[in-house]
Every structure is written in structure tokens, then in C-alpha cells.
Biopython code that builds the backbone (N, CA, C, O; Angstrom):
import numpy as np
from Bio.PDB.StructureBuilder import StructureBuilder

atoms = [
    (1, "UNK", "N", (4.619, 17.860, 56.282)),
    (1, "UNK", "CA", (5.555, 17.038, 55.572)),
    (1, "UNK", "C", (6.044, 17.800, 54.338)),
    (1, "UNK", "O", (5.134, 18.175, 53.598)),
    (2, "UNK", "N", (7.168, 18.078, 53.999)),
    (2, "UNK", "CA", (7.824, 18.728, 52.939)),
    (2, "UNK", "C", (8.367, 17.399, 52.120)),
    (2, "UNK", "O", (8.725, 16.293, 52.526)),
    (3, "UNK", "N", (8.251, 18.134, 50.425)),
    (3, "UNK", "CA", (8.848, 16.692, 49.723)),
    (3, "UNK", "C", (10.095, 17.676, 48.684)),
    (3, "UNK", "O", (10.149, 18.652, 47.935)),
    (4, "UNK", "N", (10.711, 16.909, 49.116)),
    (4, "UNK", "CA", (12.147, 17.329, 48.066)),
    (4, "UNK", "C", (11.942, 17.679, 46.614)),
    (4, "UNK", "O", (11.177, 16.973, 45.958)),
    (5, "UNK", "N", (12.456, 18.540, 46.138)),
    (5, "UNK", "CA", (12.203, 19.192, 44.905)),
    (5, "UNK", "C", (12.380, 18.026, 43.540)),
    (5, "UNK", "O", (13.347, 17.266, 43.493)),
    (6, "UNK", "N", (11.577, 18.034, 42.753)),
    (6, "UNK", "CA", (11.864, 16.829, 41.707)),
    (6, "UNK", "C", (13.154, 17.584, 40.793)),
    (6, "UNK", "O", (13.397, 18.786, 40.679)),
    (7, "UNK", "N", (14.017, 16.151, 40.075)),
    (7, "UNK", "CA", (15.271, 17.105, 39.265)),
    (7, "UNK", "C", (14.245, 17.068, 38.236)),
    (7, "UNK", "O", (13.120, 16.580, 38.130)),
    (8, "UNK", "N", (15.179, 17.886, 37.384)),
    (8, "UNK", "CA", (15.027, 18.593, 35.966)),
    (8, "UNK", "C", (14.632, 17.681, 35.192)),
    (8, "UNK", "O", (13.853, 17.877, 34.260)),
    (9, "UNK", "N", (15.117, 16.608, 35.489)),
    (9, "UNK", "CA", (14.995, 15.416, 34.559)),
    (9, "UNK", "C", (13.511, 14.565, 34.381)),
    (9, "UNK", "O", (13.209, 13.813, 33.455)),
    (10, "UNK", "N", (12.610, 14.973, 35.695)),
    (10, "UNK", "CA", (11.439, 14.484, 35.292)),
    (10, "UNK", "C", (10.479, 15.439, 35.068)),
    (10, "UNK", "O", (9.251, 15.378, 35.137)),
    (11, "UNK", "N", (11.305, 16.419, 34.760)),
    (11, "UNK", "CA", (10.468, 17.694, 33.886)),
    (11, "UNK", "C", (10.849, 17.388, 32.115)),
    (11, "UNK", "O", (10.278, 18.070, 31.264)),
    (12, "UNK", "N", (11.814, 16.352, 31.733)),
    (12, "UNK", "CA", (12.251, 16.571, 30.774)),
    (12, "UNK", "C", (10.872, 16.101, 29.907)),
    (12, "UNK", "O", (9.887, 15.733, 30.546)),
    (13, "UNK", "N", (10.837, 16.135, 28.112)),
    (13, "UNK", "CA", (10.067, 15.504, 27.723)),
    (13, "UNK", "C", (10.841, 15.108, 26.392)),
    (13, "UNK", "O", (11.678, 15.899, 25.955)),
    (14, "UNK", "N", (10.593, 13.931, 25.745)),
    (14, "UNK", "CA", (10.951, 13.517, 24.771)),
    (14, "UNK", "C", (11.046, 14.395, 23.447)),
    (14, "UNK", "O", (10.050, 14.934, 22.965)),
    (15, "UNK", "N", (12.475, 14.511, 22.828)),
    (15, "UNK", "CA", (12.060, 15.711, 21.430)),
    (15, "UNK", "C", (11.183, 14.777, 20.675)),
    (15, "UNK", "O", (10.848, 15.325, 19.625)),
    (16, "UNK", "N", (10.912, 14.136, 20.737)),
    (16, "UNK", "CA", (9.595, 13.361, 19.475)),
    (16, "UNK", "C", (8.258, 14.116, 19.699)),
    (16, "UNK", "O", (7.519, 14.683, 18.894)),
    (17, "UNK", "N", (8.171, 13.941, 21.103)),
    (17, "UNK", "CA", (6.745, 14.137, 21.523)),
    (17, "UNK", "C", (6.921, 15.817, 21.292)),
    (17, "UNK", "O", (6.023, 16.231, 20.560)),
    (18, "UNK", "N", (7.688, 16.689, 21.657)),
    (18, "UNK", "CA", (7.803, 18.047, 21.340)),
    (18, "UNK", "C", (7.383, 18.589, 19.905)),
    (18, "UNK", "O", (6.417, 19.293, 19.613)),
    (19, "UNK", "N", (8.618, 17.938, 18.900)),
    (19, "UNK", "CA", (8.343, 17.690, 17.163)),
    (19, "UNK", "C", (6.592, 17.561, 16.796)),
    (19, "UNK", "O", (5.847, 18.223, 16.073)),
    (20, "UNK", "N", (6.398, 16.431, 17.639)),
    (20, "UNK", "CA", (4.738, 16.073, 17.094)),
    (20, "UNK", "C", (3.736, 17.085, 17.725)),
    (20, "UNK", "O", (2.769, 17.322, 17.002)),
    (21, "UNK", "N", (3.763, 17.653, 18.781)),
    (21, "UNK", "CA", (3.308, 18.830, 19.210)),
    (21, "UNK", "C", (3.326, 20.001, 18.556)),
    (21, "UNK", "O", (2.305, 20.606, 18.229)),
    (22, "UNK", "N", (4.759, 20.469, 18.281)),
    (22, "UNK", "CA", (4.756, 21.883, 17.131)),
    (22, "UNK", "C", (4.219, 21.742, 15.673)),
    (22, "UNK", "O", (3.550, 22.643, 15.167)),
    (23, "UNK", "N", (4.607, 20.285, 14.835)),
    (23, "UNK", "CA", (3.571, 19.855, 13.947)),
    (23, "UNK", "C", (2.257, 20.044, 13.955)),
    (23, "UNK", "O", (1.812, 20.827, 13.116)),
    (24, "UNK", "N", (1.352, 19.404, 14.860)),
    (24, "UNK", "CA", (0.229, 19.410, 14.683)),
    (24, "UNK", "C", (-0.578, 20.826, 15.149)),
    (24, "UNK", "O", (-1.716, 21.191, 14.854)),
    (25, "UNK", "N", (0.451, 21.481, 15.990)),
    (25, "UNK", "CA", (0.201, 23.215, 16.384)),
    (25, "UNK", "C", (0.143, 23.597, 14.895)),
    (25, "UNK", "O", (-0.993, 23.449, 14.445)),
    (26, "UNK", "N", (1.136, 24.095, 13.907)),
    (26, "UNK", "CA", (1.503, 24.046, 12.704)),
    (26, "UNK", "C", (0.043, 24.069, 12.215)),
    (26, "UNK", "O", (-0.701, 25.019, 11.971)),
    (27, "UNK", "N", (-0.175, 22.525, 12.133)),
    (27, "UNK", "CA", (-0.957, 22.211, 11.158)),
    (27, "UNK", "C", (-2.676, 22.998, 11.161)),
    (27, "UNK", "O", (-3.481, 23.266, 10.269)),
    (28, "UNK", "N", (-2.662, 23.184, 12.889)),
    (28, "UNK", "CA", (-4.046, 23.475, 12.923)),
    (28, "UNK", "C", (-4.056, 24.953, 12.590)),
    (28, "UNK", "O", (-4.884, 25.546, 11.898)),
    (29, "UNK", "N", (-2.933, 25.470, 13.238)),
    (29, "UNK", "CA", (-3.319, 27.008, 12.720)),
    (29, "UNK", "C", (-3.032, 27.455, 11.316)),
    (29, "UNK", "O", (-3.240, 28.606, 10.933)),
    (30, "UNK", "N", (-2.480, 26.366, 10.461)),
    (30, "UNK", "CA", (-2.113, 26.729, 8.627)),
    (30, "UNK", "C", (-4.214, 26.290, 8.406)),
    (30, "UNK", "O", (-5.005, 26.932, 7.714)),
    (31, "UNK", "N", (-4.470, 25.250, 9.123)),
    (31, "UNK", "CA", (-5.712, 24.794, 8.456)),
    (31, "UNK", "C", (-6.902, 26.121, 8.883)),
    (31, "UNK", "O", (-7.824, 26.626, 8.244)),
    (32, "UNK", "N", (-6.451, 26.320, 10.026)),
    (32, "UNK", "CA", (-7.799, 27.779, 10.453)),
    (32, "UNK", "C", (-7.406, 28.915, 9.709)),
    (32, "UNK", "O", (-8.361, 29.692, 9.715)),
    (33, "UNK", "N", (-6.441, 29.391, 9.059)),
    (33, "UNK", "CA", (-6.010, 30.637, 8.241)),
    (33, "UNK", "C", (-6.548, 30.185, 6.902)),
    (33, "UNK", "O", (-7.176, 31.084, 6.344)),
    (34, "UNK", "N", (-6.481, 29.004, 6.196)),
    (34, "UNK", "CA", (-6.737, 28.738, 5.274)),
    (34, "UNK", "C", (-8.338, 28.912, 4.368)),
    (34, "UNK", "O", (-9.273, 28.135, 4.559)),
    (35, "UNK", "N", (-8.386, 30.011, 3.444)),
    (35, "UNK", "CA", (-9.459, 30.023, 3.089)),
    (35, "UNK", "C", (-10.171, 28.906, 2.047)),
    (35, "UNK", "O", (-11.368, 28.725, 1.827)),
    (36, "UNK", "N", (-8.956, 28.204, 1.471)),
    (36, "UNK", "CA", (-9.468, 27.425, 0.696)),
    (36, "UNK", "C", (-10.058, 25.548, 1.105)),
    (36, "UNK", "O", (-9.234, 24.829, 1.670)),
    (37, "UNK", "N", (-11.288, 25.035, 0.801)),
    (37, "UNK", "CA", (-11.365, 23.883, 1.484)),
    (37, "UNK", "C", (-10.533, 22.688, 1.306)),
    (37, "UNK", "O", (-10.259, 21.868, 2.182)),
    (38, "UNK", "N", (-10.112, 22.675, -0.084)),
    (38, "UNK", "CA", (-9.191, 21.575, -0.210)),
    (38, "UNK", "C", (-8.312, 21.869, 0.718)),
    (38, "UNK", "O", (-8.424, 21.189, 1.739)),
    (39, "UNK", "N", (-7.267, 22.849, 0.707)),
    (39, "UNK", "CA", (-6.360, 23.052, 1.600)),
    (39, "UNK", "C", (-7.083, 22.947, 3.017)),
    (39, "UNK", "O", (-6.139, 22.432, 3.618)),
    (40, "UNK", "N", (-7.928, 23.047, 3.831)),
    (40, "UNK", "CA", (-8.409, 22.525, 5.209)),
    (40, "UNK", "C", (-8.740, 21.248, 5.100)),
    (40, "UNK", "O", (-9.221, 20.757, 6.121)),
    (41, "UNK", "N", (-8.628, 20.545, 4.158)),
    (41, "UNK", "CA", (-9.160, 18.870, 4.163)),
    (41, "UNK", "C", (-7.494, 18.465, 4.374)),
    (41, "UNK", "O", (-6.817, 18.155, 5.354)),
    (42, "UNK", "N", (-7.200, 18.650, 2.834)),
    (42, "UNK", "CA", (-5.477, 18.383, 3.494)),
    (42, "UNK", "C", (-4.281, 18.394, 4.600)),
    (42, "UNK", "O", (-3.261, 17.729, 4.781)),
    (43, "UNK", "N", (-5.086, 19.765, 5.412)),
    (43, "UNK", "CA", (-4.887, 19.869, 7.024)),
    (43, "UNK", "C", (-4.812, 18.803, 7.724)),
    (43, "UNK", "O", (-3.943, 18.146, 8.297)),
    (44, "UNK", "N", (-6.232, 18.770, 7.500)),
    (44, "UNK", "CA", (-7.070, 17.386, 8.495)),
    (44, "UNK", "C", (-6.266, 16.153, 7.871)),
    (44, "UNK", "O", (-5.493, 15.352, 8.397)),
    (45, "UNK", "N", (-6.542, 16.236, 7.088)),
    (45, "UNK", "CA", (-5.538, 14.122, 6.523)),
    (45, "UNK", "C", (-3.947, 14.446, 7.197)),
    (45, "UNK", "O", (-3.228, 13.637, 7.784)),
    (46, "UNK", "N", (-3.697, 15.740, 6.936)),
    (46, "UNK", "CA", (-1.976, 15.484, 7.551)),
    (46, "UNK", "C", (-2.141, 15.477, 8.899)),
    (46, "UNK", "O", (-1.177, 14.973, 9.476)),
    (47, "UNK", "N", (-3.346, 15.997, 9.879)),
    (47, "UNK", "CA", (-3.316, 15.887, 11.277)),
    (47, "UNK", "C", (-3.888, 14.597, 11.910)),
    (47, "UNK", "O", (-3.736, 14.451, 13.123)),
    (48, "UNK", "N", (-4.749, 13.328, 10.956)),
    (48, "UNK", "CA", (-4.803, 12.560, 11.397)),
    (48, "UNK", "C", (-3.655, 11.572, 11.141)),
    (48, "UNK", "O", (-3.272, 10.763, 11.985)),
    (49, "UNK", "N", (-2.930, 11.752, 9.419)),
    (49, "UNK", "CA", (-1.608, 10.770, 9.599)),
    (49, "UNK", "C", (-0.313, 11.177, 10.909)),
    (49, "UNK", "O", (0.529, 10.318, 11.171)),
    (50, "UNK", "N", (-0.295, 12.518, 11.629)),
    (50, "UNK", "CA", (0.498, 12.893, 12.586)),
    (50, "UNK", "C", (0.435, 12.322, 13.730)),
    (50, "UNK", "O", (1.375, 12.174, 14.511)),
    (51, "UNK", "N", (-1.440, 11.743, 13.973)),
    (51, "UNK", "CA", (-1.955, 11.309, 15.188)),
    (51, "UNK", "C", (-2.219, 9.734, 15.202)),
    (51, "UNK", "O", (-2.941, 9.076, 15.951)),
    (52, "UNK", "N", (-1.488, 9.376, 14.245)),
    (52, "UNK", "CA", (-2.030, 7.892, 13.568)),
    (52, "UNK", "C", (-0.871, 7.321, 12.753)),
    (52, "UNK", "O", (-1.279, 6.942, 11.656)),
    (53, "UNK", "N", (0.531, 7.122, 12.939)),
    (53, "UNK", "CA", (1.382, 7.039, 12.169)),
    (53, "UNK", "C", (1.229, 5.462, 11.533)),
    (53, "UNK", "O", (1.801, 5.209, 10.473)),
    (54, "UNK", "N", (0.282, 4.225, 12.360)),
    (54, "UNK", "CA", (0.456, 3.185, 12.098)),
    (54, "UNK", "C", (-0.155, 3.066, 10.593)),
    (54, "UNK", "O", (0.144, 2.039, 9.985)),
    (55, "UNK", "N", (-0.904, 3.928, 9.998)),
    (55, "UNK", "CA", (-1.772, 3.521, 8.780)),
    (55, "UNK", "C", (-0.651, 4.495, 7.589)),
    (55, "UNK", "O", (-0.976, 4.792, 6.440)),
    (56, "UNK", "N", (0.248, 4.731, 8.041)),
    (56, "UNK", "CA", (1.295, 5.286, 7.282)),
    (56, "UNK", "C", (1.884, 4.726, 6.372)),
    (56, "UNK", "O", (2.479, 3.870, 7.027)),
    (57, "UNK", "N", (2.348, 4.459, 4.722)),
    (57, "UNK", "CA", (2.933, 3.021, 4.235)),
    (57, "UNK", "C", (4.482, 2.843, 4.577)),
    (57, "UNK", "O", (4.842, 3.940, 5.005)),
    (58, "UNK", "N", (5.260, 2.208, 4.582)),
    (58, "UNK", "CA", (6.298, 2.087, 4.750)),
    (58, "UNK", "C", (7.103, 1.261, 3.537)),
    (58, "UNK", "O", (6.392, 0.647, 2.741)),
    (59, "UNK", "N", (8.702, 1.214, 3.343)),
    (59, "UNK", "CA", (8.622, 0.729, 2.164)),
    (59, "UNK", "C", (8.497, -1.116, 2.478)),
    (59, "UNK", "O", (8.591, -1.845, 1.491)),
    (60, "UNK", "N", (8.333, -1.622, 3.572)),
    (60, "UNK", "CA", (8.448, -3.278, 3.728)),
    (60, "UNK", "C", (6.846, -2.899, 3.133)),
    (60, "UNK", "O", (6.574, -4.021, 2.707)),
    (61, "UNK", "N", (5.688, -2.113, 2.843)),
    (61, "UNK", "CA", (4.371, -2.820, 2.634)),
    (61, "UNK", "C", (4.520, -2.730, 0.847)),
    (61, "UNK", "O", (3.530, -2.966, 0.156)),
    (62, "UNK", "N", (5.816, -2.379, 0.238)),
    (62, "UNK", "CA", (6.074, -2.261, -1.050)),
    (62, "UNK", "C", (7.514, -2.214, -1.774)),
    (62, "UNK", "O", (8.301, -1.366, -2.194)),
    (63, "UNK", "N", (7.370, -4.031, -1.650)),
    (63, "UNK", "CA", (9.206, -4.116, -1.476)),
    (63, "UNK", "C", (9.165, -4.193, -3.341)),
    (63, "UNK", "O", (8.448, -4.690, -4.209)),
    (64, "UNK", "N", (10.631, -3.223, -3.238)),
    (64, "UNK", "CA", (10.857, -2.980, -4.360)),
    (64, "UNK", "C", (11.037, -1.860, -5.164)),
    (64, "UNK", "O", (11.700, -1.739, -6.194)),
    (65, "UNK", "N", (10.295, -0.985, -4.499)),
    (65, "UNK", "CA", (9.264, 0.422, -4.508)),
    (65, "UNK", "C", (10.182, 1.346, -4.912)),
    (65, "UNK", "O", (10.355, 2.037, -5.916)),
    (66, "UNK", "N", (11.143, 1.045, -3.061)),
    (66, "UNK", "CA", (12.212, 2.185, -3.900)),
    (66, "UNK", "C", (13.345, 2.153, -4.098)),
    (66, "UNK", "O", (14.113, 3.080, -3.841)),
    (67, "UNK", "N", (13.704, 0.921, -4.665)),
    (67, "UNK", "CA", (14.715, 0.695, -6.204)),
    (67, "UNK", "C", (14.280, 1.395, -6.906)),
    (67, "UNK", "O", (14.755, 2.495, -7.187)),
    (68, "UNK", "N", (13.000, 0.781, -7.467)),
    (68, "UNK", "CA", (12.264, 1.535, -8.682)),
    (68, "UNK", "C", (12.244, 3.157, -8.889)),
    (68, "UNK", "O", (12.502, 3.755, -9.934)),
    (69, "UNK", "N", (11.850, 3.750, -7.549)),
    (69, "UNK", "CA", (11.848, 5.321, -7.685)),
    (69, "UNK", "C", (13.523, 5.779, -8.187)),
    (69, "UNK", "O", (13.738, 6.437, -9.204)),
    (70, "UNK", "N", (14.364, 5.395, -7.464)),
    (70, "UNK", "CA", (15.437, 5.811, -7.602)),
    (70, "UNK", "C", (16.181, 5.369, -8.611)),
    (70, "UNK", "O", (17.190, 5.975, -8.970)),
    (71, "UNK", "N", (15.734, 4.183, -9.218)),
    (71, "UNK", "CA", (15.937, 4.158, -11.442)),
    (71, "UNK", "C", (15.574, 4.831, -11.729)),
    (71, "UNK", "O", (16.352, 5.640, -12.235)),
    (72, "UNK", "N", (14.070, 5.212, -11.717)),
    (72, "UNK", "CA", (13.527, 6.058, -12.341)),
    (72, "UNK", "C", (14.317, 7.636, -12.429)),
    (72, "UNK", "O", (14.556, 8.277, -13.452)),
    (73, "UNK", "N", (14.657, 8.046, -10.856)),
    (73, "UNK", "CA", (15.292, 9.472, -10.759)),
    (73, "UNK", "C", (17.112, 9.406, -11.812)),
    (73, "UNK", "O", (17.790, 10.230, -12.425)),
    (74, "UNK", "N", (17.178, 8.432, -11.597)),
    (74, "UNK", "CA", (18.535, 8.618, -12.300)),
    (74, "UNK", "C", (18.411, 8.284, -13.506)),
    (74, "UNK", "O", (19.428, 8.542, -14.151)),
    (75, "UNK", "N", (17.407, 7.709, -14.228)),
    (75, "UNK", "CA", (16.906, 7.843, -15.623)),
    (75, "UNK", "C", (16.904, 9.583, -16.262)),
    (75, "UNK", "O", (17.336, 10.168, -17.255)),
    (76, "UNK", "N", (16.072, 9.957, -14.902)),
    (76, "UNK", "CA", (15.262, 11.029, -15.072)),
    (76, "UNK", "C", (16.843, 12.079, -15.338)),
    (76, "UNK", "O", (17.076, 12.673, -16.391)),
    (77, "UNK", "N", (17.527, 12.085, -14.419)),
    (77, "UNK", "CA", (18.797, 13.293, -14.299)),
    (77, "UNK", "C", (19.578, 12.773, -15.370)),
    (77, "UNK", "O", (20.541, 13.540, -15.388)),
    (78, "UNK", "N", (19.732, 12.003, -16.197)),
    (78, "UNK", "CA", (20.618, 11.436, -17.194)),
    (78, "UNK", "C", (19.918, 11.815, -18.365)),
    (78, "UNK", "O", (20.490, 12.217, -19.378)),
    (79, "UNK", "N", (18.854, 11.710, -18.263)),
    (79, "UNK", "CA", (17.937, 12.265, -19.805)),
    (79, "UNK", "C", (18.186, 14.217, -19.496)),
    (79, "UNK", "O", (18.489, 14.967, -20.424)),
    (80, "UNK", "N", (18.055, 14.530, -18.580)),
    (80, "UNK", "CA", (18.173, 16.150, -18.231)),
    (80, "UNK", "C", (19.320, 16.548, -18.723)),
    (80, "UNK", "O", (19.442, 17.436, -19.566)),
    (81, "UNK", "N", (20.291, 15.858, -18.180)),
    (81, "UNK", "CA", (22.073, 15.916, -18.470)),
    (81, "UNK", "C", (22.229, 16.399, -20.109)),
    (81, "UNK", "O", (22.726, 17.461, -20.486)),
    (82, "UNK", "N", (21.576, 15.150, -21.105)),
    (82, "UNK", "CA", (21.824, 15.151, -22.315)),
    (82, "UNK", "C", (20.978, 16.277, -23.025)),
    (82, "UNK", "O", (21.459, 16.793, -24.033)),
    (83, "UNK", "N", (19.666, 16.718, -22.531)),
    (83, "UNK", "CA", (18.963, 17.386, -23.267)),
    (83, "UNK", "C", (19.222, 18.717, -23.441)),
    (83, "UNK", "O", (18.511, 19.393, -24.185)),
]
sb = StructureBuilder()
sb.init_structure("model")
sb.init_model(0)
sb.init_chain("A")
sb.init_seg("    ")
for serial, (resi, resn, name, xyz) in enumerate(atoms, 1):
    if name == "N":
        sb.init_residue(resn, " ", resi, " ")
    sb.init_atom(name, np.array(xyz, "f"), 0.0, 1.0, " ", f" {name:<3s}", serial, name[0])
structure = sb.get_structure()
């Protein structure tokens, strides 16, 4: 029994899932070069928020948040302006 060749298309894969793949490639080989430990802890927290996006904040868990940042930045470039 011969089976017809699959198209291209269920070879395709999502660019998300690609993105999150070269990321966390990224991440592991910046964390194994890295001699320093903070910098390999920081690895690890950015490779579990990569693998774990739900514990991520968003701004609905801090409404308001970023109005505030972005007063603040144009406070900030208006005091720069004058000084």
C-alpha cells in the first residue's frame, strides 16, 4: 500500500512556537556560557517565564499602571528638555 505524499502545509509550524524555541535555545546557551551565578539564575527565571507565560503580569492585574508609567515618562522628558 503506498500513501500519497503529505503537502507542505502539514509540515508547516506556527512562527510562535518557532520564536519560543529560538528563545529558550538563546536562553540556555547565554545561561551555560555564563560564568557568573546571578546571571544563570536570571537564565533560569527568564526560561521558566518563556515556559509559563500564565504567571506573567499583565496590565488588567494593575489597572492604571500604565497611565501612570507613561506620566511619569513624559514628566521625565519635559524635566530633561528644560535642564
Amino acid at each position: 500500500m503506498t500513501t500519497l505524499p503529505r503537502s507542505i502545509a502539514a509540515l508547516d509550524v506556527p512562527l510562535a512556537d518557532v520564536e519560543q524555541e529560538l528563545a529558550a535555545e538563546v536562553l540556555i546557551r547565554a545561561r551555560a556560557a555564563s560564568p557568573s551565578p546571578s546571571d544563570r539564575i536570571a537564565y533560569a527565571n527568564d526560561l521558566y517565564l518563556l515556559a509559563h507565560p500564565e504567571v506573567c503580569a499583565v496590565d488588567a492585574d494593575y489597572p492604571g499602571f500604565a497611565a501612570w508609567i507613561a506620566d511619569q515618562v513624559a514628566k521625565n522628558r519635559t524635566v530633561r528638555r528644560t535642564s
